[in-house]
N, CA, C and O atoms as a GROMACS GRO file, in nm:
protein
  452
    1UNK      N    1   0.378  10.924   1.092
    1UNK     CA    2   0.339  11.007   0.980
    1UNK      C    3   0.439  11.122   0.963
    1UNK      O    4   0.498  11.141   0.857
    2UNK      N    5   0.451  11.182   1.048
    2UNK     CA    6   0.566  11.304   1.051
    2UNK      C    7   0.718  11.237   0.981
    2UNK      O    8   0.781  11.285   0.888
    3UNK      N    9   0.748  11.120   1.054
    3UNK     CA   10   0.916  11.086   1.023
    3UNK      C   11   0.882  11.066   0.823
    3UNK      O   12   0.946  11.129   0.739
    4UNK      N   13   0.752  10.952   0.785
    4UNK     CA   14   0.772  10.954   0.628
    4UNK      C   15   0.771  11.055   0.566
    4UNK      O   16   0.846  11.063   0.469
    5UNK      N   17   0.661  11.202   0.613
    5UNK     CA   18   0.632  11.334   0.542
    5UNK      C   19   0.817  11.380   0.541
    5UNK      O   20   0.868  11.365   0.430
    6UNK      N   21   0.894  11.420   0.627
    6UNK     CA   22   0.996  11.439   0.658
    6UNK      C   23   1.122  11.352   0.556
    6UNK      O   24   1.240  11.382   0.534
    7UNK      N   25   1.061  11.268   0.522
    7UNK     CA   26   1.143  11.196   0.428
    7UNK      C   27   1.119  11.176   0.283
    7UNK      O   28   1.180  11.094   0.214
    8UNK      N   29   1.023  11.257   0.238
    8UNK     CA   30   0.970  11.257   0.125
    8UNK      C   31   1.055  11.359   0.037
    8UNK      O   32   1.080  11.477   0.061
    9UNK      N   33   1.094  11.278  -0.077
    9UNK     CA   34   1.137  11.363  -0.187
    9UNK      C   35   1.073  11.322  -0.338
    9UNK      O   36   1.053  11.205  -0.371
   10UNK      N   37   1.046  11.429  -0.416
   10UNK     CA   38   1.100  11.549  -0.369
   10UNK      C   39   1.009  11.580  -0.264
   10UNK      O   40   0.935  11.492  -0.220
   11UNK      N   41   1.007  11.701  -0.217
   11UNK     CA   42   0.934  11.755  -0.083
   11UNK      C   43   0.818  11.785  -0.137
   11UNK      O   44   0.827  11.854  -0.239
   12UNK      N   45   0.676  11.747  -0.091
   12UNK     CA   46   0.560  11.811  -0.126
   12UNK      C   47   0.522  12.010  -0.100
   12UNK      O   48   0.566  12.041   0.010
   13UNK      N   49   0.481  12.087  -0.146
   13UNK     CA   50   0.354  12.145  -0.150
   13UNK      C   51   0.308  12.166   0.006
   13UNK      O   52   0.336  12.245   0.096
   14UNK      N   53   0.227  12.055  -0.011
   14UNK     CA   54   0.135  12.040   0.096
   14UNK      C   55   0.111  11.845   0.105
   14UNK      O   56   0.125  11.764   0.013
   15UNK      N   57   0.065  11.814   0.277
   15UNK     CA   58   0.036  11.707   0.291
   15UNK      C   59  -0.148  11.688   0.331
   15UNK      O   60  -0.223  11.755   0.401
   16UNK      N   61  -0.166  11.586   0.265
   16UNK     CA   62  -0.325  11.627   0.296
   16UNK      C   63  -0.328  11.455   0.386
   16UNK      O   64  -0.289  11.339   0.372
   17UNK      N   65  -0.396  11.536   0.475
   17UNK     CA   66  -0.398  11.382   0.621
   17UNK      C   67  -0.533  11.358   0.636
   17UNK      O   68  -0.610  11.448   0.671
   18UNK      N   69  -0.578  11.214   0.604
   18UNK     CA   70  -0.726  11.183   0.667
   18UNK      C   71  -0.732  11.181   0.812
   18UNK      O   72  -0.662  11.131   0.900
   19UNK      N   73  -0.847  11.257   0.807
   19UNK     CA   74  -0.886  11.248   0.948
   19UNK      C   75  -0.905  11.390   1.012
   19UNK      O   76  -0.938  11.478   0.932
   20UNK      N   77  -0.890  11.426   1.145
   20UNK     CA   78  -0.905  11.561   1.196
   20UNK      C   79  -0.795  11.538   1.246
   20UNK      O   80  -0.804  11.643   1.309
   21UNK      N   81  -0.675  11.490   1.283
   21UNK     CA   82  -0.534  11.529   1.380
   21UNK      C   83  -0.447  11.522   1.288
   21UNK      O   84  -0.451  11.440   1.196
   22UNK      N   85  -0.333  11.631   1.310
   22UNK     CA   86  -0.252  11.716   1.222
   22UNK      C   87  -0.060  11.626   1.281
   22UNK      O   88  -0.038  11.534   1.360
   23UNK      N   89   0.012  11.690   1.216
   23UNK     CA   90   0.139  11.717   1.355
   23UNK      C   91   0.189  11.847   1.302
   23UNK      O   92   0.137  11.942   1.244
   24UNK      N   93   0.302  11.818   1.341
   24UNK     CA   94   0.382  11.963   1.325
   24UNK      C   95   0.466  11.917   1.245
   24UNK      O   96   0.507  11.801   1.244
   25UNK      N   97   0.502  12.023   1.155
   25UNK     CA   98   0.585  11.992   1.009
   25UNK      C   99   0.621  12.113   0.988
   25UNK      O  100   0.567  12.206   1.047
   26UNK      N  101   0.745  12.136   0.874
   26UNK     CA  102   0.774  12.246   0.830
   26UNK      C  103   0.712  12.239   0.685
   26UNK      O  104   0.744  12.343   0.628
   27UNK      N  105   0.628  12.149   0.593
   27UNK     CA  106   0.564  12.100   0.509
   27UNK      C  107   0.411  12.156   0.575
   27UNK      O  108   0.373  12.117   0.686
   28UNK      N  109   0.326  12.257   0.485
   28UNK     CA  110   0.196  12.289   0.490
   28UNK      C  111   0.088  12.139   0.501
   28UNK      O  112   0.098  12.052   0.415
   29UNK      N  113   0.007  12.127   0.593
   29UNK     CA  114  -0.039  11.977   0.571
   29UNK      C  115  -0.192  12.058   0.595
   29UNK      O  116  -0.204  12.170   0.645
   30UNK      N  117  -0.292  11.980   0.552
   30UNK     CA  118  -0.449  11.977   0.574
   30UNK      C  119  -0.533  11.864   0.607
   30UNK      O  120  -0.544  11.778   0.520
   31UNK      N  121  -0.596  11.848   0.719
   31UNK     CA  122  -0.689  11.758   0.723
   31UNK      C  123  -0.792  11.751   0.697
   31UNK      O  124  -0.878  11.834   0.726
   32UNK      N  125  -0.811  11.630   0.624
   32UNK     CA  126  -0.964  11.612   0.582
   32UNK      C  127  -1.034  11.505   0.592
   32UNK      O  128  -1.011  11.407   0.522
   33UNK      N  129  -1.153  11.507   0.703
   33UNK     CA  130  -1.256  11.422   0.721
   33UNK      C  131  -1.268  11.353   0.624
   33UNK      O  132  -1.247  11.390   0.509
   34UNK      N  133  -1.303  11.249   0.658
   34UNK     CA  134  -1.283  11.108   0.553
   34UNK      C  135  -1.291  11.157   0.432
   34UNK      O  136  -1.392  11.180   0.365
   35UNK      N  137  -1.122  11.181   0.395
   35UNK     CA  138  -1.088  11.232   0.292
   35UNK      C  139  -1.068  11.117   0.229
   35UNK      O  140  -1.006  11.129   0.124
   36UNK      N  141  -1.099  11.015   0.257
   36UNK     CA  142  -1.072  10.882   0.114
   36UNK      C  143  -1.187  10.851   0.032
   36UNK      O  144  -1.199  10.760  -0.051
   37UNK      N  145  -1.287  10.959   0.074
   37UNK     CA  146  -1.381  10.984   0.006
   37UNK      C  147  -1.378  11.088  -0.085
   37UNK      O  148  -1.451  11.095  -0.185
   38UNK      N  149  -1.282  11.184  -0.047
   38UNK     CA  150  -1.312  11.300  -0.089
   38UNK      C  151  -1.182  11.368  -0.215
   38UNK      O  152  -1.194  11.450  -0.306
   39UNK      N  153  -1.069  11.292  -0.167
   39UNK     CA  154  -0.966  11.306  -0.259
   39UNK      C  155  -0.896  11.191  -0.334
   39UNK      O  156  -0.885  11.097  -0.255
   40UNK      N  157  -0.847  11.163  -0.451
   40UNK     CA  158  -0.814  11.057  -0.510
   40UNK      C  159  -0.685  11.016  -0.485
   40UNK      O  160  -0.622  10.921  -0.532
   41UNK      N  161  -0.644  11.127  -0.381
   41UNK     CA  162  -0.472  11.093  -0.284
   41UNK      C  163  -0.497  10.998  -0.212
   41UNK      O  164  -0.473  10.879  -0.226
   42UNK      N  165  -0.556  11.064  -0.116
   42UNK     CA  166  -0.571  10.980   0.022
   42UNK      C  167  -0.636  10.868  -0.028
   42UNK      O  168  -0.583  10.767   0.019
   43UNK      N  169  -0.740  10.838  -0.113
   43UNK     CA  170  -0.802  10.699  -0.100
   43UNK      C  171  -0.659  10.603  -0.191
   43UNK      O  172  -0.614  10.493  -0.157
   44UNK      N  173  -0.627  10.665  -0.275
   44UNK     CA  174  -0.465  10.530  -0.322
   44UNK      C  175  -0.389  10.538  -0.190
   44UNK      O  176  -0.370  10.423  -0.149
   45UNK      N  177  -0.341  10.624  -0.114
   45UNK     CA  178  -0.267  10.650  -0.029
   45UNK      C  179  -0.270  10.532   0.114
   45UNK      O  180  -0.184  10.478   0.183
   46UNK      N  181  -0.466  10.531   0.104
   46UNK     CA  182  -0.520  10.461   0.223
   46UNK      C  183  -0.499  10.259   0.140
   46UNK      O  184  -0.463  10.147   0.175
   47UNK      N  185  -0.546  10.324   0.036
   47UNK     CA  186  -0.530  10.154  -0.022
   47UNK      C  187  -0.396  10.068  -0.056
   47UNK      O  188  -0.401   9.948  -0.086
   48UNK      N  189  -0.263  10.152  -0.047
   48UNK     CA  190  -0.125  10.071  -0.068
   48UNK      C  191  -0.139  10.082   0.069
   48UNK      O  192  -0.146   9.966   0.109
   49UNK      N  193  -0.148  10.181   0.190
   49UNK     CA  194  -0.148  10.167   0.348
   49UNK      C  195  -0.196  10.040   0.351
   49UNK      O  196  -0.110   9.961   0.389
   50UNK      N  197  -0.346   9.968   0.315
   50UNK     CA  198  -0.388   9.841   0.352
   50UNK      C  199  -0.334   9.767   0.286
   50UNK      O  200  -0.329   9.665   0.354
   51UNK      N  201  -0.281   9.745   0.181
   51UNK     CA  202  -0.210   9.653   0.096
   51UNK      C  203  -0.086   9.617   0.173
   51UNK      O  204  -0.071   9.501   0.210
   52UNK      N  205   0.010   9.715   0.200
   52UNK     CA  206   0.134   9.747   0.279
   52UNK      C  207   0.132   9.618   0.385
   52UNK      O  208   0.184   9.507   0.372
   53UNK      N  209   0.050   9.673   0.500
   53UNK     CA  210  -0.045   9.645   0.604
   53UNK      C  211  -0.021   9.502   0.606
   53UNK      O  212   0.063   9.427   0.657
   54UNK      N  213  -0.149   9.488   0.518
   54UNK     CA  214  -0.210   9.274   0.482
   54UNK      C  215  -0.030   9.188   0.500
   54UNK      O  216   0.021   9.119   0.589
   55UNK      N  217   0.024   9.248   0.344
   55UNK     CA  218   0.175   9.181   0.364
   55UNK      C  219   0.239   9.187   0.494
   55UNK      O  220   0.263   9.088   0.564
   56UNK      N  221   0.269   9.324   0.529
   56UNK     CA  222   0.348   9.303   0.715
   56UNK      C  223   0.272   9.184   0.776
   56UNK      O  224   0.338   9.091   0.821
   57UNK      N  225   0.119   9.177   0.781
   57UNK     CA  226   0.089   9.076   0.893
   57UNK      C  227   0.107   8.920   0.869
   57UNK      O  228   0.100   8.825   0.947
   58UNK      N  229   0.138   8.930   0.691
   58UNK     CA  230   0.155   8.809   0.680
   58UNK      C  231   0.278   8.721   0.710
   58UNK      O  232   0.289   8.600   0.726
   59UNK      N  233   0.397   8.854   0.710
   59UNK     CA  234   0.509   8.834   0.728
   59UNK      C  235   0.511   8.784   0.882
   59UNK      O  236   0.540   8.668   0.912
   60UNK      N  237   0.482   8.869   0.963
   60UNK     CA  238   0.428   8.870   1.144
   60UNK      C  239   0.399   8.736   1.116
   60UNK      O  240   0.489   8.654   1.133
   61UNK      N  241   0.286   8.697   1.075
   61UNK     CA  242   0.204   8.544   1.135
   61UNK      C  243   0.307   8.426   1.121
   61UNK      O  244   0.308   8.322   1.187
   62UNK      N  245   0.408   8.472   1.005
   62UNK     CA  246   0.541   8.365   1.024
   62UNK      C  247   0.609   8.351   1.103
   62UNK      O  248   0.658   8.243   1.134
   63UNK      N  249   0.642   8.510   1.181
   63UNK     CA  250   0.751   8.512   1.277
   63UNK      C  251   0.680   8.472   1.439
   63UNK      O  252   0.750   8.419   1.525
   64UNK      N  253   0.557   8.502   1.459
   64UNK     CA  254   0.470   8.487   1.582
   64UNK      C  255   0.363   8.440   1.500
   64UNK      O  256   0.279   8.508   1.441
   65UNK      N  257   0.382   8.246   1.506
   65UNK     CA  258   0.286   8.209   1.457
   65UNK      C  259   0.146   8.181   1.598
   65UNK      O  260   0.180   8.185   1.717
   66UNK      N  261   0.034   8.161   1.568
   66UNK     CA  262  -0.064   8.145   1.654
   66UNK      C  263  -0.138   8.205   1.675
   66UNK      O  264  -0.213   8.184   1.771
   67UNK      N  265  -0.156   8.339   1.570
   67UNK     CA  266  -0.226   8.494   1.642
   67UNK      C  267  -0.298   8.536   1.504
   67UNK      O  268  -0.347   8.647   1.482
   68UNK      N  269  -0.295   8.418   1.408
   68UNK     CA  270  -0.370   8.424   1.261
   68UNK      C  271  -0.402   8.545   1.213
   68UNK      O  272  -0.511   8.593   1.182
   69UNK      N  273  -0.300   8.586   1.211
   69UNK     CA  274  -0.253   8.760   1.121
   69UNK      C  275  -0.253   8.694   0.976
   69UNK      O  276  -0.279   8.773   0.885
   70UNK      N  277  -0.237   8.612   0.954
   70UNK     CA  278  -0.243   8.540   0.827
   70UNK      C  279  -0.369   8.567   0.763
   70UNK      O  280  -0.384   8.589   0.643
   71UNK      N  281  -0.475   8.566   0.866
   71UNK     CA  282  -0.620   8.581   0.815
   71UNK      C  283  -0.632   8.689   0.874
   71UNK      O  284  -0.633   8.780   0.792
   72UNK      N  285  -0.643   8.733   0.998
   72UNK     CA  286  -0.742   8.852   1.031
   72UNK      C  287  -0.634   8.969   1.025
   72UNK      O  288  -0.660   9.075   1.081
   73UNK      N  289  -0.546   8.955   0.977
   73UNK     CA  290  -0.449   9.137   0.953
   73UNK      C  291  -0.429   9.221   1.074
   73UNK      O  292  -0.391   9.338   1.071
   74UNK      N  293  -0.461   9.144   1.195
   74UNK     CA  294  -0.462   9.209   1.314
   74UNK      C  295  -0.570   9.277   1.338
   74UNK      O  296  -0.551   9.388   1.386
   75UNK      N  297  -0.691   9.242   1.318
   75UNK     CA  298  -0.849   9.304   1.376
   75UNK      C  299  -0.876   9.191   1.443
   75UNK      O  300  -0.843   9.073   1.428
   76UNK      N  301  -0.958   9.265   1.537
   76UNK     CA  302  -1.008   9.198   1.600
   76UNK      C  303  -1.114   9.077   1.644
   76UNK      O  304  -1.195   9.054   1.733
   77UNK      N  305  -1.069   9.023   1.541
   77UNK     CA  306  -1.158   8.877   1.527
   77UNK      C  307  -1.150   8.790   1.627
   77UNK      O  308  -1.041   8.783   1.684
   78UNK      N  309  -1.230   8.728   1.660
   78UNK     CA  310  -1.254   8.612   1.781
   78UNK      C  311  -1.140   8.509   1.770
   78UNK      O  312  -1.108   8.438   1.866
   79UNK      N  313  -1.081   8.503   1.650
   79UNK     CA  314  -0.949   8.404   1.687
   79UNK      C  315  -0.860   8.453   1.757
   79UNK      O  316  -0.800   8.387   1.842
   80UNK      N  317  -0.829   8.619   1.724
   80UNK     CA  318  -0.728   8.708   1.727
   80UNK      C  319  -0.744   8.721   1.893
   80UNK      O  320  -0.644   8.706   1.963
   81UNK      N  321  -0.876   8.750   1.954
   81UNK     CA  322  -0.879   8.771   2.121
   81UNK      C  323  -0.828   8.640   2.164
   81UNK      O  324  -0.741   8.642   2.252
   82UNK      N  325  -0.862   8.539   2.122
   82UNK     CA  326  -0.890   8.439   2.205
   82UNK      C  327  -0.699   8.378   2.200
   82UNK      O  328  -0.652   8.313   2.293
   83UNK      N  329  -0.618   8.417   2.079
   83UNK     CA  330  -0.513   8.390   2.092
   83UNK      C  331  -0.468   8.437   2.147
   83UNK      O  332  -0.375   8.372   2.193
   84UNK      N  333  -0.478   8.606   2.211
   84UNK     CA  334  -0.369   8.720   2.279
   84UNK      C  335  -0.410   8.647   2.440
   84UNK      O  336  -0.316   8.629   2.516
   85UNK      N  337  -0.512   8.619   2.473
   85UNK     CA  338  -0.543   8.543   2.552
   85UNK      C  339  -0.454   8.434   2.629
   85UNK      O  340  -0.399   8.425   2.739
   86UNK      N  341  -0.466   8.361   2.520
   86UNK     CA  342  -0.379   8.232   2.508
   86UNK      C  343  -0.230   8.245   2.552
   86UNK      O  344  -0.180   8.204   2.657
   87UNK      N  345  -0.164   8.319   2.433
   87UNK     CA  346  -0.019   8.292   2.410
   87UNK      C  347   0.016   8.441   2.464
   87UNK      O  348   0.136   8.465   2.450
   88UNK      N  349  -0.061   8.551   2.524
   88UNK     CA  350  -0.025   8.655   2.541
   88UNK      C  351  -0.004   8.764   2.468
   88UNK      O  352   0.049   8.719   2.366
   89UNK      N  353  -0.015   8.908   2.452
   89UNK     CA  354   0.046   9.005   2.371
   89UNK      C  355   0.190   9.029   2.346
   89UNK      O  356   0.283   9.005   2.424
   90UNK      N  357   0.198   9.095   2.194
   90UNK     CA  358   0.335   9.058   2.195
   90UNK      C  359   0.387   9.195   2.185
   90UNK      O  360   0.317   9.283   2.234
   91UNK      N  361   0.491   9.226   2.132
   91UNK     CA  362   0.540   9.397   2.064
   91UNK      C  363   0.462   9.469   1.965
   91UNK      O  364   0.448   9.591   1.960
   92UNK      N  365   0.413   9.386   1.889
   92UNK     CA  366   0.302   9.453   1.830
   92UNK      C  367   0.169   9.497   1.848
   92UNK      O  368   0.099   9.578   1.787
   93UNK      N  369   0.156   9.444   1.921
   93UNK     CA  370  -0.021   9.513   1.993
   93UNK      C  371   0.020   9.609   2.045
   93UNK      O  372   0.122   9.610   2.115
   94UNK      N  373  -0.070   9.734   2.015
   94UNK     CA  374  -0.101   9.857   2.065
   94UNK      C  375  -0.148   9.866   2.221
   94UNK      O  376  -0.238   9.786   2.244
   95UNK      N  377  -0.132   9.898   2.267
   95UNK     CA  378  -0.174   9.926   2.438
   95UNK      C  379  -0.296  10.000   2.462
   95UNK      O  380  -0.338  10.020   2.576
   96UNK      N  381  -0.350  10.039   2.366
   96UNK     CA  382  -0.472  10.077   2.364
   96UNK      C  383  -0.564   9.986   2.268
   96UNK      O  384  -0.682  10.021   2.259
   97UNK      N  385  -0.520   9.868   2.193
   97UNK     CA  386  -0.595   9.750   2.158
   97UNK      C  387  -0.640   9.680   2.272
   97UNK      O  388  -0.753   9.653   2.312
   98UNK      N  389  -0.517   9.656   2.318
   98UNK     CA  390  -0.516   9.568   2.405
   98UNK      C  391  -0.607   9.591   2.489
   98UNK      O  392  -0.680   9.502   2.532
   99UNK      N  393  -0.616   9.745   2.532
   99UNK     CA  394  -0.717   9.781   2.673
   99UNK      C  395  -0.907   9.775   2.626
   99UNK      O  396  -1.013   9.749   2.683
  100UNK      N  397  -0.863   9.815   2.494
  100UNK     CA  398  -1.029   9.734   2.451
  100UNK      C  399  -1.057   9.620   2.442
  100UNK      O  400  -1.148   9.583   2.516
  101UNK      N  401  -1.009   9.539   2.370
  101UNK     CA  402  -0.995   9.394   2.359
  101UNK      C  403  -1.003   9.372   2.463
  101UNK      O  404  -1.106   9.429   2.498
  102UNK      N  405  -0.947   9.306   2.574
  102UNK     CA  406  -0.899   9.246   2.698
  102UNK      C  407  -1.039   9.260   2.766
  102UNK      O  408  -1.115   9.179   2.819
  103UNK      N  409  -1.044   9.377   2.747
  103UNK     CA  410  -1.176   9.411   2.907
  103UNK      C  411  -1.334   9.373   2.832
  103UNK      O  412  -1.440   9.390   2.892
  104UNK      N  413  -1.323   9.321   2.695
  104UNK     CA  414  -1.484   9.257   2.637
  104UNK      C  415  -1.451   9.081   2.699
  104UNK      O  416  -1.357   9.002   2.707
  105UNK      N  417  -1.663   9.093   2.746
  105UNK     CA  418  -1.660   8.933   2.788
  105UNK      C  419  -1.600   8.847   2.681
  105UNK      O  420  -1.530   8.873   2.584
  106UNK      N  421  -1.654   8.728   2.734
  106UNK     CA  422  -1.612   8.662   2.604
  106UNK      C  423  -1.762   8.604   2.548
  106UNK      O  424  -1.769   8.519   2.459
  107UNK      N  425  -1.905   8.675   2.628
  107UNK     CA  426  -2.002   8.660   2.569
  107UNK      C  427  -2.017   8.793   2.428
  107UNK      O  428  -2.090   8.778   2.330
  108UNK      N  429  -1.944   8.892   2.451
  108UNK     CA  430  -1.938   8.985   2.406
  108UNK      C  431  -1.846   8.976   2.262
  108UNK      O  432  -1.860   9.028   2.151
  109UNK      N  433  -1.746   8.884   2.322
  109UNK     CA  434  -1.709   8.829   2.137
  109UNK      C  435  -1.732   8.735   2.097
  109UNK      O  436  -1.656   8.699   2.007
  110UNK      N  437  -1.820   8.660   2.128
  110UNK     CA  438  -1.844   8.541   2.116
  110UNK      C  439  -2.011   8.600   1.986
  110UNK      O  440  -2.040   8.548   1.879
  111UNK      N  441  -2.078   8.708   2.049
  111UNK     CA  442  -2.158   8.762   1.920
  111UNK      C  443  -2.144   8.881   1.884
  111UNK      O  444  -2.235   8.964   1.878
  112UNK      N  445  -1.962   8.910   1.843
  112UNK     CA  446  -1.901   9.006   1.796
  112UNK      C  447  -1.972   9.145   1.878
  112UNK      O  448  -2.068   9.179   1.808
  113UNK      N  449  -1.966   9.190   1.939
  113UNK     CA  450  -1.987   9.280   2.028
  113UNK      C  451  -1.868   9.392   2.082
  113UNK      O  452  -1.896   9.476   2.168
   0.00000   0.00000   0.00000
């Protein structure tokens, strides 16, 4: 978030960030609790983010096929465990996905749990 704010031209004002965690900027920024409710920025902002998003994973599921990013966008769906499983994690999984994911039974995703 910092490197795109940092690269924005022209330069904003102010950056308004969903959520409660900030960074450090020389750009004034504000956070706001589920601000994709609350401002008509952040919710376009949040919706090309998922749009963005969907495409990268579709691109991913070509390059590391088996991990059906094609369908699940990288959530955690029962195909999605049961493949990292399988074929292993790759560069793209987060290390803190992983540490949730990994450590549920598989009775536990088996009725989404």
């Amino acid at each position: 978030m910092k490197i795109a704010a940092s690269q924005l031209e022209p330069k904003p004002n102010l950056i308004l960030i969903d959520g409660n965690k900030s960074f450090l900027s020389d750009i004034k920024s504000m956070t706001v609790v589920k601000g994709d409710a609350k401002s008509f920025s952040i919710a376009a902002a949040s919706i090309i983010a998922k749009v963005t998003r969907d495409r990268m994973m579709k691109d991913y599921a070509k390059k590391l096929p088996g991990y059906g990013w094609e369908h699940n966008k990288g959530y955690a769906t029962r195909e999605h465990i049961e493949a990292i499983r399988k074929l292993g994690a790759t560069e793209l999984h987060r290390k803190t996905f992983l540490n949730n994911i990994l450590s549920r039974t598989q009775e536990e995703i088996k009725f989404g749990v």
